[in-house]
VEXTORNU-703990 format. One record per residue: residue number from 1; x, y, z of N, C-alpha, C, O in turn. Coordinates in steps of 0.02 Angstrom, whole numbers. Example, Ala and Ser with C-alpha at 12.3 -4.5 7.8 and 13.67 -1.06 7.14 Angstrom:
<nodes>
{node 1,{660,-284,390},{615,-225,390},{660,-165,390},{712,-166,423}}
{node 2,{642,-112,354},{684,-53,357},{645,2,394},{670,57,402}}
</nodes>
This chain:
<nodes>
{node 1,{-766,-379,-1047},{-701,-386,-1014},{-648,-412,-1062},{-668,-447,-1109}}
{node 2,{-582,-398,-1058},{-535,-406,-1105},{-491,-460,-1082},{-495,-477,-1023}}
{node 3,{-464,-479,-1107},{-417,-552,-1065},{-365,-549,-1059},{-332,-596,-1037}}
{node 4,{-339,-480,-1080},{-275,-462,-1060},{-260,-465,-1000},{-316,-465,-973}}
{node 5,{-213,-468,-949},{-203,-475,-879},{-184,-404,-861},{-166,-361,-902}}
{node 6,{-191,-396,-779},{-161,-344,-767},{-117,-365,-719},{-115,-424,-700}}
{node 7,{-67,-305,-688},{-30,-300,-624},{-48,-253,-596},{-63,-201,-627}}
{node 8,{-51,-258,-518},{-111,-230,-502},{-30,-207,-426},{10,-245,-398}}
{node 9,{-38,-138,-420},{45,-138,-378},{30,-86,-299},{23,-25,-307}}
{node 10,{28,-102,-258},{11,-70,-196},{78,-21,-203},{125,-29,-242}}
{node 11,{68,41,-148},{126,99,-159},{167,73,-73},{215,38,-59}}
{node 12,{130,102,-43},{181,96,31},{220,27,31},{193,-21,3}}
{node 13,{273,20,57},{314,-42,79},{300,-78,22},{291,-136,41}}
{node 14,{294,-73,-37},{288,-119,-92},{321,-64,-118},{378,-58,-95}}
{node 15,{300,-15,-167},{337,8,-236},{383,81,-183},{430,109,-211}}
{node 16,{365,101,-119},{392,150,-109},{418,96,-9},{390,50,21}}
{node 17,{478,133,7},{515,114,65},{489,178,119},{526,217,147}}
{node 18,{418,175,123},{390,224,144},{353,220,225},{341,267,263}}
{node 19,{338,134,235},{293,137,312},{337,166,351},{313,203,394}}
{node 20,{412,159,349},{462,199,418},{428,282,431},{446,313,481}}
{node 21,{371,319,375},{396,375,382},{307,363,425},{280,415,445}}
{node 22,{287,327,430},{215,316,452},{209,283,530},{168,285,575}}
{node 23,{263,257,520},{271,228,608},{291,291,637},{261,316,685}}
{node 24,{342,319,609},{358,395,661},{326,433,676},{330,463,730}}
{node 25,{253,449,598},{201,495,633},{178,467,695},{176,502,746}}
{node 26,{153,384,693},{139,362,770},{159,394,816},{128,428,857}}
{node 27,{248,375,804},{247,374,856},{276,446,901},{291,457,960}}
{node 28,{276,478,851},{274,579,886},{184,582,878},{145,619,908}}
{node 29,{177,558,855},{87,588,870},{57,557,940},{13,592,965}}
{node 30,{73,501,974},{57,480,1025},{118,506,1088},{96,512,1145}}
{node 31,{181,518,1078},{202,550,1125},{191,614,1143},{200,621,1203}}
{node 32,{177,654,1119},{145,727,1110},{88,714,1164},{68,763,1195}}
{node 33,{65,661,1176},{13,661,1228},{32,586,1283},{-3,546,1315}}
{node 34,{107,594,1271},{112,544,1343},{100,480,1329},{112,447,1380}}
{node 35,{80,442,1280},{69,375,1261},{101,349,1231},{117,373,1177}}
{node 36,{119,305,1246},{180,223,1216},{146,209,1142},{88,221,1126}}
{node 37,{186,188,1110},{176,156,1050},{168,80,1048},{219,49,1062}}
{node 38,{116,46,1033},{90,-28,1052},{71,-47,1024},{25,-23,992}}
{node 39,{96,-112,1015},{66,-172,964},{-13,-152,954},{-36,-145,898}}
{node 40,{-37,-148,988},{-108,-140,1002},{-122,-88,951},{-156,-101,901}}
{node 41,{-99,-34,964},{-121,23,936},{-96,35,849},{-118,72,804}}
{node 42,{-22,-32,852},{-20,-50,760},{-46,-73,763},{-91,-36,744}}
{node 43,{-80,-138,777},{-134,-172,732},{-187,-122,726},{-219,-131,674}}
{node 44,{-202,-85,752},{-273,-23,734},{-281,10,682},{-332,26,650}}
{node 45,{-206,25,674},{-198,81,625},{-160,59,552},{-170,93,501}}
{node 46,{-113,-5,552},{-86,-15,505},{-102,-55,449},{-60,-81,412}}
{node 47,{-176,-62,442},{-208,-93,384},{-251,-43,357},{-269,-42,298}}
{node 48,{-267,-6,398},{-327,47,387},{-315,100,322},{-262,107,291}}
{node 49,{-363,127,313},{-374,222,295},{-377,252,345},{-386,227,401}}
{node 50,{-371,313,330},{-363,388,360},{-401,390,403},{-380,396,460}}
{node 51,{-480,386,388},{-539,403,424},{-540,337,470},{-539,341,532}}
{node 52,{-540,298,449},{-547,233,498},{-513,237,560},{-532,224,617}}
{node 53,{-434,267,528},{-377,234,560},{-370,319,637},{-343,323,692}}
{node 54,{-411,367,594},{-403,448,647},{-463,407,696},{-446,406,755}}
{node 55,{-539,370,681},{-564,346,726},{-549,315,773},{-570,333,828}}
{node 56,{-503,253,764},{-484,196,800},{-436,238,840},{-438,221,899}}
{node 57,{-393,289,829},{-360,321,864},{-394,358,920},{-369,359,977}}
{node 58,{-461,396,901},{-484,463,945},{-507,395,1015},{-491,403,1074}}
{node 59,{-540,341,993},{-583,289,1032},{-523,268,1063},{-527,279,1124}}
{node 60,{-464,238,1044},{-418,203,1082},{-393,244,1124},{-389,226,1183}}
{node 61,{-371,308,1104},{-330,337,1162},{-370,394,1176},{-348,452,1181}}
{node 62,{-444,373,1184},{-496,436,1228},{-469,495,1231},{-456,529,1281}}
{node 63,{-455,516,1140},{-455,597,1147},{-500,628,1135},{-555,604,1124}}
{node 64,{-488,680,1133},{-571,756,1130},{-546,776,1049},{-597,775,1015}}
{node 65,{-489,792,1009},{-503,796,944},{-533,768,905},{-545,708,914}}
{node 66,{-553,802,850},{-595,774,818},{-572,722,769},{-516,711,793}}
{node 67,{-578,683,717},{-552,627,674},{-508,691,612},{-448,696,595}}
{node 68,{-562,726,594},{-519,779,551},{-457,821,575},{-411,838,538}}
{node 69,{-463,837,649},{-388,867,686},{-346,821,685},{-291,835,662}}
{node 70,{-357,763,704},{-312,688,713},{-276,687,639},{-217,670,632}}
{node 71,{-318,707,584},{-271,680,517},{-243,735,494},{-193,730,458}}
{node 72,{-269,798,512},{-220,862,489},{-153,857,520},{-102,875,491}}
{node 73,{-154,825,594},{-103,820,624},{-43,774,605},{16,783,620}}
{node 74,{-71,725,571},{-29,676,540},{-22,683,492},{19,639,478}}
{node 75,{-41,726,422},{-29,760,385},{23,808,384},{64,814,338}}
{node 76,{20,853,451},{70,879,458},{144,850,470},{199,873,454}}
{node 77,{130,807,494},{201,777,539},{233,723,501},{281,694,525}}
{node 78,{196,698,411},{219,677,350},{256,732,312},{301,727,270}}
{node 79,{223,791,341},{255,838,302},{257,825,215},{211,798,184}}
{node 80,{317,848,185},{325,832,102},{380,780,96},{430,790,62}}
{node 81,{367,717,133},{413,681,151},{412,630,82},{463,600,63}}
{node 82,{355,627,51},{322,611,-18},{357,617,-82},{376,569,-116}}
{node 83,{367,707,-101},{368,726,-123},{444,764,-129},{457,807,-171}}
{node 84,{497,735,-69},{570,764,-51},{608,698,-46},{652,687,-87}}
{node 85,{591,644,15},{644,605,34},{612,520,14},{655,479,-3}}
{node 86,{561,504,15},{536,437,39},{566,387,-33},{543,408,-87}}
{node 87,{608,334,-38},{653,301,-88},{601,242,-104},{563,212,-65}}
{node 88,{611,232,-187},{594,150,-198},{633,95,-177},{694,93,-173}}
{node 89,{594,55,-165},{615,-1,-159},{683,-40,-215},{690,-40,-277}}
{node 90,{715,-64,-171},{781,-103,-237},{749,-117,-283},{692,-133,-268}}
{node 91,{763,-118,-340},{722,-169,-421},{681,-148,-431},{655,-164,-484}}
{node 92,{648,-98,-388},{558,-72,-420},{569,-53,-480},{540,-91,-519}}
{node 93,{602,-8,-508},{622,30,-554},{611,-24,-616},{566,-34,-656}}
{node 94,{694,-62,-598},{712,-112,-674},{656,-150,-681},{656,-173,-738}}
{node 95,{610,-168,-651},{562,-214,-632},{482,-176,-660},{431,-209,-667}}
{node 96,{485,-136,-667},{410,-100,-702},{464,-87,-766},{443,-102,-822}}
{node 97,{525,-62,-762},{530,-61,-846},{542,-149,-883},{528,-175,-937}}
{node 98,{550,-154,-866},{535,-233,-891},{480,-268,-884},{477,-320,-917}}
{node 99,{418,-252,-839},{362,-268,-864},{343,-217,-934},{330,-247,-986}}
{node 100,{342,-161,-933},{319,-113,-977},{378,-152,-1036},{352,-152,-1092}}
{node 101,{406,-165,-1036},{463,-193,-1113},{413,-262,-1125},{405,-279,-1183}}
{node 102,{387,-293,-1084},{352,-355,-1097},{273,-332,-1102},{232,-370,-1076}}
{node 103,{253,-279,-1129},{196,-265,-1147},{126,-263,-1098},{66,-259,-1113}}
{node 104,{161,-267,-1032},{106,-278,-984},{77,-232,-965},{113,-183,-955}}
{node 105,{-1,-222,-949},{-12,-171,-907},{-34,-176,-823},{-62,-221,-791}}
{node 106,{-12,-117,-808},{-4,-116,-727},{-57,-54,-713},{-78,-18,-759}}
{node 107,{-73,-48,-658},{-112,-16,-592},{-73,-15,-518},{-33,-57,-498}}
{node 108,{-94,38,-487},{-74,52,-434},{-158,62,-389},{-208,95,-405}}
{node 109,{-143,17,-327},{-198,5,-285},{-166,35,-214},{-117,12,-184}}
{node 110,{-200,83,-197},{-154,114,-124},{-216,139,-72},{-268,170,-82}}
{node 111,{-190,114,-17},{-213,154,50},{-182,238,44},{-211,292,49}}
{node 112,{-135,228,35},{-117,331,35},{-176,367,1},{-228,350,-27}}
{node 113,{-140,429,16},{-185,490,4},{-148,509,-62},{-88,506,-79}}
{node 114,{-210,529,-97},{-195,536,-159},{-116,617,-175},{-70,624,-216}}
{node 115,{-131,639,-142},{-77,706,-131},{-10,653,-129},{34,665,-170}}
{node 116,{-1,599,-88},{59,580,-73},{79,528,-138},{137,515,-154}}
{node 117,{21,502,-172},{42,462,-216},{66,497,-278},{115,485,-313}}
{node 118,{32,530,-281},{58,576,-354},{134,614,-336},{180,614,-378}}
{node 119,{140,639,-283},{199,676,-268},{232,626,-284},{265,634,-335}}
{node 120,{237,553,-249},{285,501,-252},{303,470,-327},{349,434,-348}}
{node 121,{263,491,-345},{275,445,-443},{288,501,-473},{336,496,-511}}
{node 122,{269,541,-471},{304,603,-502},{376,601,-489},{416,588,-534}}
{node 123,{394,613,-425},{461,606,-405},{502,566,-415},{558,591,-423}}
{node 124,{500,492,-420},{517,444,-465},{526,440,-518},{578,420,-545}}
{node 125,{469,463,-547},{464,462,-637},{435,398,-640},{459,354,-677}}
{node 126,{382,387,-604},{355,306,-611},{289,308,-640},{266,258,-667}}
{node 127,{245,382,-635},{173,395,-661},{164,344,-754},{110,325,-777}}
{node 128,{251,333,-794},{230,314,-855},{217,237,-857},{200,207,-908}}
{node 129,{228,203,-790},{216,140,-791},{144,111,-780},{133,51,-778}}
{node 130,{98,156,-774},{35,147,-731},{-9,176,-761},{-5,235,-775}}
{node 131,{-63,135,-777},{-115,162,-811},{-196,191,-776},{-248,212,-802}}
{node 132,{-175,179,-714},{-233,221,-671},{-203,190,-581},{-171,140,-563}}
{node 133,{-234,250,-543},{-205,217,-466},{-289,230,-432},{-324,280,-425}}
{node 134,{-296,175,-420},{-383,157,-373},{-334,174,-283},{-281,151,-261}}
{node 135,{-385,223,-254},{-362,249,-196},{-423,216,-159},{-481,237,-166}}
{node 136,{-410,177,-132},{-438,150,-66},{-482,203,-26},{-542,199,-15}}
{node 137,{-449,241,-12},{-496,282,50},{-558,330,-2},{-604,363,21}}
{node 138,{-545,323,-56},{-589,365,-102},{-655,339,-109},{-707,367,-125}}
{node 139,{-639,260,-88},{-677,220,-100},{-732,202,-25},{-784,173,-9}}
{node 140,{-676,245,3},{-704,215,93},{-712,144,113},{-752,117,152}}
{node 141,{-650,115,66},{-659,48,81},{-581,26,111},{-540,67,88}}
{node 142,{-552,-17,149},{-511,-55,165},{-476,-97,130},{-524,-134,118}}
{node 143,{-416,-133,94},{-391,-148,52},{-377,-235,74},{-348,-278,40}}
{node 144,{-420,-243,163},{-453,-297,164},{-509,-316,139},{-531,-370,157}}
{node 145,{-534,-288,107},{-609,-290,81},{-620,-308,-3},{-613,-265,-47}}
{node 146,{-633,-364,-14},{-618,-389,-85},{-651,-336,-159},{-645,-338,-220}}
{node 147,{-684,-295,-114},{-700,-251,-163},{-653,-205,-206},{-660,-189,-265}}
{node 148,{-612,-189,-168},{-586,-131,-197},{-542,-165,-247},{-520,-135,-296}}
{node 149,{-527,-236,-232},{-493,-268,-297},{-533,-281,-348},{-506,-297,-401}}
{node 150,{-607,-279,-345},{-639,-308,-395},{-650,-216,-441},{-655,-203,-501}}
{node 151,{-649,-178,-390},{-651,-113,-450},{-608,-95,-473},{-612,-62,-525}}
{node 152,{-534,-114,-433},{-502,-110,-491},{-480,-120,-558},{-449,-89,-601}}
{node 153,{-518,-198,-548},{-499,-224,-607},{-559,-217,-646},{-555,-249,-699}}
{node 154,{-622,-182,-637},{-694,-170,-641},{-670,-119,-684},{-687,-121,-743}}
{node 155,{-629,-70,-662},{-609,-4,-704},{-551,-29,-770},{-551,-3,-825}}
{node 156,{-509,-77,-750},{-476,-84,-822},{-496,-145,-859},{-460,-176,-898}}
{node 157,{-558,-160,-841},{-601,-190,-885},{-561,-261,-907},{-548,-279,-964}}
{node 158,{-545,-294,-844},{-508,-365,-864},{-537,-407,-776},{-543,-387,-718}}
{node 159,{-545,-459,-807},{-585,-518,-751},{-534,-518,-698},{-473,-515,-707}}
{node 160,{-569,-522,-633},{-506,-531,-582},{-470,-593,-585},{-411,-583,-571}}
{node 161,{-481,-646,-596},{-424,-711,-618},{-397,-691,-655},{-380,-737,-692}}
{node 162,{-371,-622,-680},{-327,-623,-719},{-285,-551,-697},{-248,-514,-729}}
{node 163,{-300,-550,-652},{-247,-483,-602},{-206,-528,-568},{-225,-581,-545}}
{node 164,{-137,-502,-564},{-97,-507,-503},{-90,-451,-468},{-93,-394,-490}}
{node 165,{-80,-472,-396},{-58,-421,-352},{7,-400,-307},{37,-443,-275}}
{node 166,{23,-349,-307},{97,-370,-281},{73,-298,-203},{60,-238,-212}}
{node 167,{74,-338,-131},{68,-305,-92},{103,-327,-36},{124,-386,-38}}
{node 168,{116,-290,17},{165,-302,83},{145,-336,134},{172,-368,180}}
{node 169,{69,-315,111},{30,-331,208},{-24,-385,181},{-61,-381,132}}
{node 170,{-15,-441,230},{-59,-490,231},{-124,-500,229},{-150,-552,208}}
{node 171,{-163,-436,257},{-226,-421,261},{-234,-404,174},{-264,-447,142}}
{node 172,{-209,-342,137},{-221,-341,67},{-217,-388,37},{-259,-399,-7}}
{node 173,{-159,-441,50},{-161,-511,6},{-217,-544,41},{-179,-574,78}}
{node 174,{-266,-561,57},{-327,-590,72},{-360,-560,56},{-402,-595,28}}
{node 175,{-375,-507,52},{-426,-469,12},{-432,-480,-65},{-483,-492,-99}}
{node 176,{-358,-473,-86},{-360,-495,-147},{-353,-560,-192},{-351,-567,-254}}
{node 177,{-351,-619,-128},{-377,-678,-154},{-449,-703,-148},{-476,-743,-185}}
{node 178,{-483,-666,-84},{-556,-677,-78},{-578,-644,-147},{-635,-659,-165}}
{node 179,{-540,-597,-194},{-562,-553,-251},{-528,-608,-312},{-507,-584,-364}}
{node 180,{-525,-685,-300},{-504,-728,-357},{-429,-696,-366},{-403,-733,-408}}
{node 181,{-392,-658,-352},{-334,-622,-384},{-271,-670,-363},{-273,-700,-309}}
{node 182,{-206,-676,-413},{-159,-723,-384},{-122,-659,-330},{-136,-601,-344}}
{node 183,{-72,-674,-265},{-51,-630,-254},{9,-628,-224},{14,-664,-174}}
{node 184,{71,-586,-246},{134,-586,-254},{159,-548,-180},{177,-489,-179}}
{node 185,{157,-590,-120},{207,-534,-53},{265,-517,-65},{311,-545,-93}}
{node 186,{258,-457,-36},{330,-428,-32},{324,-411,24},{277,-392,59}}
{node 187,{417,-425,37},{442,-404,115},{454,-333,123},{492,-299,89}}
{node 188,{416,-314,174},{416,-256,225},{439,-246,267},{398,-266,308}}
{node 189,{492,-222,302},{518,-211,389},{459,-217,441},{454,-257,487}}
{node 190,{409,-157,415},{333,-152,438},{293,-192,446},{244,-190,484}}
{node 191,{313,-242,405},{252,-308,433},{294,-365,421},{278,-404,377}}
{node 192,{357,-377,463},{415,-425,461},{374,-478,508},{382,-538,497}}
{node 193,{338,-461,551},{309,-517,583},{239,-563,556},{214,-614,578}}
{node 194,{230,-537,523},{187,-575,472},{219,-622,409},{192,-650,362}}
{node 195,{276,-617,429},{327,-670,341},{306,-718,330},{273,-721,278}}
{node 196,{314,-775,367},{312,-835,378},{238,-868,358},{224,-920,328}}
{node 197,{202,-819,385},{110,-811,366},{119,-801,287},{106,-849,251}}
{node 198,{139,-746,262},{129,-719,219},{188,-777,146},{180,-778,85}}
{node 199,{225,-805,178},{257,-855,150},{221,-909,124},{234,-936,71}}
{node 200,{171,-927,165},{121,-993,163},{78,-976,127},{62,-1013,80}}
{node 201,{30,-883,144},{-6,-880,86},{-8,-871,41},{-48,-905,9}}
{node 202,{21,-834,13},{50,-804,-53},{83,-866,-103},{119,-913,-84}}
{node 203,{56,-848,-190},{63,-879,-228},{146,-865,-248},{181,-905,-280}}
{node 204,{166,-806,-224},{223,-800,-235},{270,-737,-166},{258,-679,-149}}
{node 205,{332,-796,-143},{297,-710,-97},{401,-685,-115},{434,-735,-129}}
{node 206,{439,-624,-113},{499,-590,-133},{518,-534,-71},{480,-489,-52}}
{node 207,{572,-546,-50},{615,-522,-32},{618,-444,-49},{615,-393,-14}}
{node 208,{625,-454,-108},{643,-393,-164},{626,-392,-230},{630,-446,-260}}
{node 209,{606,-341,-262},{582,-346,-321},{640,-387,-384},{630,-423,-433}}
{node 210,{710,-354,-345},{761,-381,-376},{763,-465,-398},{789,-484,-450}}
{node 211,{733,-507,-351},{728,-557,-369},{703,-586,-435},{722,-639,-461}}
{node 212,{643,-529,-466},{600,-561,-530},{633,-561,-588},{625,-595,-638}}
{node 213,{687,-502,-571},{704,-462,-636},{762,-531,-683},{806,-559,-650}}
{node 214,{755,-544,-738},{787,-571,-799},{866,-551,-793},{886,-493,-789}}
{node 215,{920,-625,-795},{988,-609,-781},{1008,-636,-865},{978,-680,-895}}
{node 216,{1056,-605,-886},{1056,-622,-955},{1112,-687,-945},{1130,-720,-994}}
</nodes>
């Protein structure tokens, strides 16, 4: 293992202003069949993967499709929203080029689907900041689950006390401190009711990326 550190950078509601386009699949995917959109039914779905998250759906709202119809469907109704409209976050930008000016290296750790992540850094022009992206669902693991932080940092070959993490949702920042990792919240609209939580836990928690960035 090398002792260099890493930054270790979640994509949704962290590097991309993207859960708005994920609540809407909700919530046209559950009106299409007559059902309210409910706390209940975000907490089910908004920590999850794909497969987890098409299960918890078919079981919660006792449908007859299958988990694979459930995600083509929400696939569909993301459309190339990826790869056309979905914006970074304020400062993301100045904020990876100024880590990359300070010699650091970074990773991208995501629940998305790999189709949407690449569209999205491509589209940005963000793919040169990142030296590999560990996809969660590839893994069939949950980004509550301290594992997927330990392979990440398993793959760029540096000890997890020496990753930071910069993620939105409270559940990933516990994952990635049960994984020894320090970890940096960022505010989300999407998980605005978790702040205050996420204020207390977090070693560091931002508004905006804008905040980190160096004022001369």
């Amino acid at each position: 293992m090398t002792s260099e550190s890493l930054f270790l950078f979640d994509l949704d509601g962290t590097l991309l202003d993207s859960n708005s386009v994920w609540r809407e699949v909700d919530r046209t995917f559950l009106a299409r069949r007559g059902l309210p959109y409910t706390h209940a039914y975000y907490e089910g779905v908004a920590h999850s993967i794909f497969p987890i998250a098409a299960q918890f759906t078919k079981d919660f709202c006792h449908l007859n499709e299958s988990c694979q119809e459930i995600m083509d469907e929400w696939m569909a109704l993301a459309g190339d929203a990826y790869a056309r409209t979905v914006p970074i976050k304020p400062g993301v930008r100045a904020y990876l080029k100024q880590c990359k000016n300070e010699g650091r290296r970074m990773a991208v750790v995501t629940s998305s689907l790999r189709v949407h992540c690449e569209a999205a850094l491509r589209r940005h022009d963000l793919e040169k900041y990142f030296e590999r992206v560990t996809y969660a669902q590839e893994l069939g693991l949950v980004k509550q689950d301290p594992e997927v932080w330990r392979t990440a940092a398993r793959e760029a070959g540096v000890e997890p006390e020496r990753c930071t993490v910069f993620d939105d949702s409270l559940s990933a920042c516990r994952g990635a401190r049960e994984a020894r990792m320090r970890v940096v919240g960022v505010y989300d609209d999407y998980y605005s009711g978790d702040q205050k939580e996420m204020e207390g836990f977090c070693d560091v928690y931002i508004r905006s990326f804008e905040e980190l960035l160096y004022t001369k």
